[in-house]
C-alpha positions in Angstrom: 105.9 139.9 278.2 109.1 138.2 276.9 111.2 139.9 274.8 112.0 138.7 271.3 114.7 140.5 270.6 118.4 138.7 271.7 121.6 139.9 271.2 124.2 137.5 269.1 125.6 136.3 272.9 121.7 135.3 273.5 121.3 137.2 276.5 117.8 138.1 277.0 116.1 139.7 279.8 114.1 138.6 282.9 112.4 135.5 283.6 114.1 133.2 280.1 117.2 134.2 281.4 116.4 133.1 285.1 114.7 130.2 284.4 117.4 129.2 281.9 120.1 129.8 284.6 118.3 127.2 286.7 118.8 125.1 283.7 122.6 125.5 283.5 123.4 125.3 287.2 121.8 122.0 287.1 123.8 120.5 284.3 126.8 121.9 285.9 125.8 120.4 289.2 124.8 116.6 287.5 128.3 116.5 285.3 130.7 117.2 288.2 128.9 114.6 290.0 129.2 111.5 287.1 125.4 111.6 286.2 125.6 112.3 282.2 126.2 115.3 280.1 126.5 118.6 280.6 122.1 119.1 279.8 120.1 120.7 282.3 115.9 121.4 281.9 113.7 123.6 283.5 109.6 123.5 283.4 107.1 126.6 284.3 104.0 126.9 284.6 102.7 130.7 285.4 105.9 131.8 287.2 106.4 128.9 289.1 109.5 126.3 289.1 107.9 122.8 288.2 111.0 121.0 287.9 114.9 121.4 287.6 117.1 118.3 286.0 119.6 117.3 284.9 120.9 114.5 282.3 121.6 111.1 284.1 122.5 108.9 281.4 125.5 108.2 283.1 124.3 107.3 286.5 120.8 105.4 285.6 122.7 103.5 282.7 120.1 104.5 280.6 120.0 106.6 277.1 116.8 107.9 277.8 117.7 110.1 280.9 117.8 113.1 279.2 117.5 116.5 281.5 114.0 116.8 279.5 112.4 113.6 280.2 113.7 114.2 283.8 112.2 117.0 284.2 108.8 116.1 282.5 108.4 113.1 284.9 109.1 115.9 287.8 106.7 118.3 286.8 104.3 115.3 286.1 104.5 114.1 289.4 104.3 117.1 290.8 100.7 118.5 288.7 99.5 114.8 289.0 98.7 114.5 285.4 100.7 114.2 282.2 99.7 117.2 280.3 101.5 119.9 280.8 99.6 122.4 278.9 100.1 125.9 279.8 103.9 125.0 281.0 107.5 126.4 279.3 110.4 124.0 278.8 113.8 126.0 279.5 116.5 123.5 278.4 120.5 124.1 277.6 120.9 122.5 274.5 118.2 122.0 271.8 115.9 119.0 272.6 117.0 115.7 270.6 114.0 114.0 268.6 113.3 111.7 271.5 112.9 114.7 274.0 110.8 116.7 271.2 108.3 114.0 270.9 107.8 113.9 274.8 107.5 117.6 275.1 104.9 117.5 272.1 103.3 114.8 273.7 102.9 116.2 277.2 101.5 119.4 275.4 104.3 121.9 276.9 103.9 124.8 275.1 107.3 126.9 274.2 110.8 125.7 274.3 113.5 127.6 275.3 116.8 126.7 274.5 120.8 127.8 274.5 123.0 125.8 272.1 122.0 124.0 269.1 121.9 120.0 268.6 124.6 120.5 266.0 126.7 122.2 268.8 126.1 119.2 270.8 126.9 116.8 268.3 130.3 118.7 267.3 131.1 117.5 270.6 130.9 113.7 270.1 127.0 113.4 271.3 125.5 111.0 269.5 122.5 113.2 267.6 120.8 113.3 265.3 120.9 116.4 263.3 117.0 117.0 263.4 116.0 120.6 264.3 113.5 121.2 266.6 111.6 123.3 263.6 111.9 120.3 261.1 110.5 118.3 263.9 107.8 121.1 264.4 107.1 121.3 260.6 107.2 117.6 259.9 104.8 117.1 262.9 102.2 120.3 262.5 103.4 120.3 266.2 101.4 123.6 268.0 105.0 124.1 270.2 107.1 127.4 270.3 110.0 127.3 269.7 112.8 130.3 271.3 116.3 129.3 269.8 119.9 131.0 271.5 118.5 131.9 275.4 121.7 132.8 277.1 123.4 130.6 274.0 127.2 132.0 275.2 126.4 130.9 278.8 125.5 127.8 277.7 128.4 127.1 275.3 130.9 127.7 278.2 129.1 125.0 279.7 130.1 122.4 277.1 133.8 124.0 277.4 133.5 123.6 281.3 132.5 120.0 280.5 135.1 119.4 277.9 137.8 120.6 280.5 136.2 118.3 283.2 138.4 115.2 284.4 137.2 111.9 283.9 133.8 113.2 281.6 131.9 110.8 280.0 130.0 111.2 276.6 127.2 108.6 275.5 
């Protein structure tokens, strides 16, 4: 059972906070490398790692490379079908409208995620301020939604990415 309880840091225990980890390590790893921002997404399905990516904006010269839609495609690939019912999407910032209507569409059930789209945006992203719950409302979309998993690991992440020479934002 996952806990619904966080603390104001968004540390939560177990698997979130494992499978979230995966998330971060892998923005981390795709920034320092040139691919995009500092985004990193993680799918499950019953205790088993789907997919891991990052964002690669940067490196496919492409604004649809999002961590999200990377790791969709993974998991797809790897289930051999595009529903993805039954699966969790751990990701380090909240997904932007274009990665919500993928997620919706591949019918992944829960979201997890760390910092917020307007934490993202303060930053010089280019988002739109939609939350994921407007989205959810607006859409009578079935998802779950888990706001602030491991949300002070993942902010340090956009200060490690801040500090980083030669980043790129898009």
């Amino acid at each position: 059972m996952i806990s619904t309880r966080n603390d104001p840091n968004g540390r939560v225990p177990g698997a979130p906070a494992r499978y979230m980890r995966l998330a971060i390590d892998a923005a981390r790893k795709g920034f320092r490398r040139g691919r995009g921002g500092p985004f990193g997404a993680c799918i499950v399905k019953g205790g088993r790692v789907l997919a891991v990516a990052h964002n690669r904006v940067l490196e496919a010269r492409q604004a649809t490379r999002h961590a999200e839609i990377c790791a969709i495609e993974e998991a797809s690939r790897r289930l051999k079908t595009h529903e993805l019912a039954g699966c969790d999407l751990y990701s380090t910032t909240e997904p932007c409208v274009m990665c919500f209507a993928a997620i919706n569409w591949a019918r992944i059930g829960r979201i997890f995620f760390g910092t917020s789209i307007a934490d993202a945006k303060k930053l010089g992203f280019n988002e739109m301020t939609i939350s994921n719950g407007a989205l959810k409302r607006l859409g009578k979309s079935p998802i779950r939604i888990r706001p602030g998993v491991l949300r002070g690991e993942c902010r340090s992440l956009f200060e490690e990415w801040r500090r980083f020479p030669g980043r790129e934002t898009y």
